[in-house]
BANUZA-89650 format. One record per residue: residue in one letter; x, y, z of N, C-alpha, C in turn. Coordinates in pm, whole numbers, plus 50000, padded with zeros to 5 digits. Each point is the difference from the previous one (the first is absolute). Layout:
N
AXYZXYZXYZ
...
***
This chain:
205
X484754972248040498785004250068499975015150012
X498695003450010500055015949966499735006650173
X501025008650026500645003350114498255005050075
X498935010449897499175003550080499294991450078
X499704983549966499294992850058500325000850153
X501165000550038500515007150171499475009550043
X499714992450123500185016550093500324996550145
X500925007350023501525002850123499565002550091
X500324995150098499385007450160501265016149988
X499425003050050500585015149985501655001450093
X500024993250102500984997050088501224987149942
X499594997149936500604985149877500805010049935
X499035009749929501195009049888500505009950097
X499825002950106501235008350089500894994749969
X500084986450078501094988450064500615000449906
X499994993849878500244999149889500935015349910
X499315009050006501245012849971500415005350124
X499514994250153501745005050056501314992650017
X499514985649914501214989249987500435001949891
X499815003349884499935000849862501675009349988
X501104996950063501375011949975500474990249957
X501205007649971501914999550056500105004950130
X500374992550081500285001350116501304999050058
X500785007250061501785000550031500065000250163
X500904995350032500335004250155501235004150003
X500425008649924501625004549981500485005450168
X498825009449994500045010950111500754989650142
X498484993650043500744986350115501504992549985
X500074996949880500964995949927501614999550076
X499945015149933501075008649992500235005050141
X499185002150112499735001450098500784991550145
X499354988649937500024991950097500914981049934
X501085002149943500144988249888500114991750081
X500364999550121500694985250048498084992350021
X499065005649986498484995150051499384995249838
X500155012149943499505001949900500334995349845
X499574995749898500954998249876499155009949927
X499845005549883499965008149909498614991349909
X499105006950042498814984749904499185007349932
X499384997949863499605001949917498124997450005
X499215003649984498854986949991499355010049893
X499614990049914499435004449861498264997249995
X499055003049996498304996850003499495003849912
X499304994649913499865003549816498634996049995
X498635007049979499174996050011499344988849849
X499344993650032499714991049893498744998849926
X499774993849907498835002349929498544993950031
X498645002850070499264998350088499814983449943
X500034998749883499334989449964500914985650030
X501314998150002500834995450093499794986350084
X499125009450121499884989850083498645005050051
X499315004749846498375008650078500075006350070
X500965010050089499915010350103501195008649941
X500305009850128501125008550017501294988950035
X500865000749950501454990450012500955008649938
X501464997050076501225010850000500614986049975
X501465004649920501334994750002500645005950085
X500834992450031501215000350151501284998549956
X500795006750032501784991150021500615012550052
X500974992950125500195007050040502074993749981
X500625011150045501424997349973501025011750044
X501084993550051501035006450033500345014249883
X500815008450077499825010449899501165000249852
X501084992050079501114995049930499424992749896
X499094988950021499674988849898498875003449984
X499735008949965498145004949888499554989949924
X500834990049924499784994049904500104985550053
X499944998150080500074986350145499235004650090
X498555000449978498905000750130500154984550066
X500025002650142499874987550100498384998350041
X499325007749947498794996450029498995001349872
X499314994849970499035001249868498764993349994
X498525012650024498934994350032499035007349981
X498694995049974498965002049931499105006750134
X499115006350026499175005150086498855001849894
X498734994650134498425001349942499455006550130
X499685010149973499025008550111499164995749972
X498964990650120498664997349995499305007750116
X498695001949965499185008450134499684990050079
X499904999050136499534990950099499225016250091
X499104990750102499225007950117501175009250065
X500285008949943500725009950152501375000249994
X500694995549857500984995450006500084997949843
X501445000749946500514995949844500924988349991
X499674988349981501364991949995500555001849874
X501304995150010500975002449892500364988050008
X499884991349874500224988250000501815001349921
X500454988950013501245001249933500564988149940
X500265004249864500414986749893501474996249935
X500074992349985501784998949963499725002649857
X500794999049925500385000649829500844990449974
X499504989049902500674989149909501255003849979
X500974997749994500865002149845500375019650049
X500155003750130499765012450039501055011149898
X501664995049989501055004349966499165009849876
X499124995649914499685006149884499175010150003
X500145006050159499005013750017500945008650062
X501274992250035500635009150080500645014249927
X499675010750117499795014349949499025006249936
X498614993750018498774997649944499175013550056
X500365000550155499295009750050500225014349908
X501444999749947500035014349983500225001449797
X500234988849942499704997749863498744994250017
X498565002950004499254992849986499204991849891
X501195004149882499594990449852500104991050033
X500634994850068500494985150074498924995450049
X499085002750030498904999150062499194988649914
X500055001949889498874998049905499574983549979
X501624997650057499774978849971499074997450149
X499605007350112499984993950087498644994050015
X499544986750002498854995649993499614993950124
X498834995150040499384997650073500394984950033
X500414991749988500854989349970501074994650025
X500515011050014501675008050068499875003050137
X499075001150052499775004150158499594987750100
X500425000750126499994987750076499505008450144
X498714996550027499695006650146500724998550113
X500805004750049500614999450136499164999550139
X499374985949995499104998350121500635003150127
X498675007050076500475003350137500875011350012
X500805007249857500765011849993499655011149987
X497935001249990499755015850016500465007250101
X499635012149988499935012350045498985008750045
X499654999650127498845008250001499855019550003
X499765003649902500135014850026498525004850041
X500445010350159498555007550021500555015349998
X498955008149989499995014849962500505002750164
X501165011249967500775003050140500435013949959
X498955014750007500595010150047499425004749784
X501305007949976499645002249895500434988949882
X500384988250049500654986449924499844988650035
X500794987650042499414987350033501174996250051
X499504990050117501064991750051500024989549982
X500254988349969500254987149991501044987550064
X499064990349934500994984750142499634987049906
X500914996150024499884985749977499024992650054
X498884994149928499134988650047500104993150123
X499174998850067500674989450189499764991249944
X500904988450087500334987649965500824992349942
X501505006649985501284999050012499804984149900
X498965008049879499954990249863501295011049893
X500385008150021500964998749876501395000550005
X500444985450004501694994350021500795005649872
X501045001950098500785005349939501354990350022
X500884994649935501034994349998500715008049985
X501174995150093501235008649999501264997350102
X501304995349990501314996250036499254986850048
X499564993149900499524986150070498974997350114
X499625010450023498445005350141498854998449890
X499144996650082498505000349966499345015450073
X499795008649959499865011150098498385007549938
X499385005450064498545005949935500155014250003
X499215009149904499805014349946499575003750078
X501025015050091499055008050075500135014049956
X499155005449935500765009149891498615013050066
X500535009850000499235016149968500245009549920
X498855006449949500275014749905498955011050086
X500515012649911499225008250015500455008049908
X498875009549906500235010849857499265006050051
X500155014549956499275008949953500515011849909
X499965011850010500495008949920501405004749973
X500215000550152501615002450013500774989249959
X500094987950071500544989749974499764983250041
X500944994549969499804981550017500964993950087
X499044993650148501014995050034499404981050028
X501154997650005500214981649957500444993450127
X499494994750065500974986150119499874988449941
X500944991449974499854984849999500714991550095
X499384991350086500844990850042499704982749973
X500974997050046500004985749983499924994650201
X498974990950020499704997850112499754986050018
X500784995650131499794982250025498814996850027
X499484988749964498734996050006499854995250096
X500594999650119499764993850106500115008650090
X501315009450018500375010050104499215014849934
X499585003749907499765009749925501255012349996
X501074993750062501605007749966500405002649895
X500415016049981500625000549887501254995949913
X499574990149898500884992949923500825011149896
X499395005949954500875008949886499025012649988
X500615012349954499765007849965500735015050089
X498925011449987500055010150045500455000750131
X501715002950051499525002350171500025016050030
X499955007749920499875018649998498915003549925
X498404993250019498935005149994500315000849811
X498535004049994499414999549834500875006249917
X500154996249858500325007149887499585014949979
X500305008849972499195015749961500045001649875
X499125000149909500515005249885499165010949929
X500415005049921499625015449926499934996649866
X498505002049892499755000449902501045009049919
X500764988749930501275012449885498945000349868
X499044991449947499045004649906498644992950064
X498845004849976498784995149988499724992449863
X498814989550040499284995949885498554998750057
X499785008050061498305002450045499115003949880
X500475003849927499115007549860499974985549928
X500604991550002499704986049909498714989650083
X499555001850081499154990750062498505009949955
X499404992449969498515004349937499445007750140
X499095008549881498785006650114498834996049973
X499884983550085498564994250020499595000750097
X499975008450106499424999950099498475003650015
X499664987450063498285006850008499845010950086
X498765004150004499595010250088499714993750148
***
């Protein structure tokens, strides 16, 4: 499909190249280890026609194991009233992209076919300052399994120029107690390369 038939809400292709890095948290890292591990997150923007919109590749991974992402996932920025959700998709057969974000020839098998919507696992991003903050969908719809718990996504971001920061937790569905994750506040991380120049300039007026 021929890319001009689009046109971008103008805040879509922000979102979109201020997620679009290599992203490191060495700094926190190195800082603070007994809180912190050393994490990688890779965001590779993708080709509009895809999934008909703006959509990024994901994986994110320890810094030791680059080539062993623990996480690997598809993002679709859609426009809603007042607000961007970011929907989020698994990958088939994922192993065969891994390191994809940053070889993105790898890219090329990935079809539409291959992706599995992760209901209830958006993301809502709204414009916050000179960037966006974001949250997990209400309604403690996206389970997460883990040490044998049934536990639901309570996850936050926020980007902008300087940098990316990440909370995830894992929370009981009954007590809303935290089951797993972060107990020393969000991830920080610092763009070690951009890929903002790869996401199209369709933005309408």
């Amino acid at each position: 499909m021929n890319d001009s038939v689009f046109t971008i809400r103008p805040d879509v292709i922000k979102l979109a190249r201020l997620l679009a890095a290599d992203f490191s948290n060495q700094a926190q890292a190195f800082e603070n280890p007994p809180f912190f591990a050393h994490i990688r997150v890779g965001i590779r923007p993708l080709p509009i026609d895809l999934l008909q919109g703006v959509s990024l590749f994901l994986e994110q991974a320890y810094d030791i194991y680059m080539d062993q992402p623990y996480r690997l996932r598809v993002l679709k920025l859609v426009p809603q009233a007042g607000y961007i959700e970011i929907e989020n998709y698994q990958v088939s057969d994922e192993a065969e992209f891994y390191g994809a974000a940053r070889n993105p020839g790898k890219l090329a098998d990935l079809r539409p076919e291959r992706l599995q919507k992760m209901v209830g696992c958006s993301h809502f991003a709204e414009a916050q300052g000179q960037g966006f903050h974001g949250y997990v969908q209400p309604g403690k719809k996206c389970i997460v399994h883990r040490n044998d718990e049934e536990t639901y996504l309570a996850g936050t971001f926020a980007v902008d120029e300087q940098r990316f920061s990440s909370l995830d937790r894992g929370c009981d569905l009954v007590t809303d107690q935290r089951v797993w994750g972060s107990v020393a506040g969000p991830f920080e991380f610092v763009r070690v390369q951009s890929f903002a120049d790869e996401v199209p300039d369709l933005a309408g007026s």
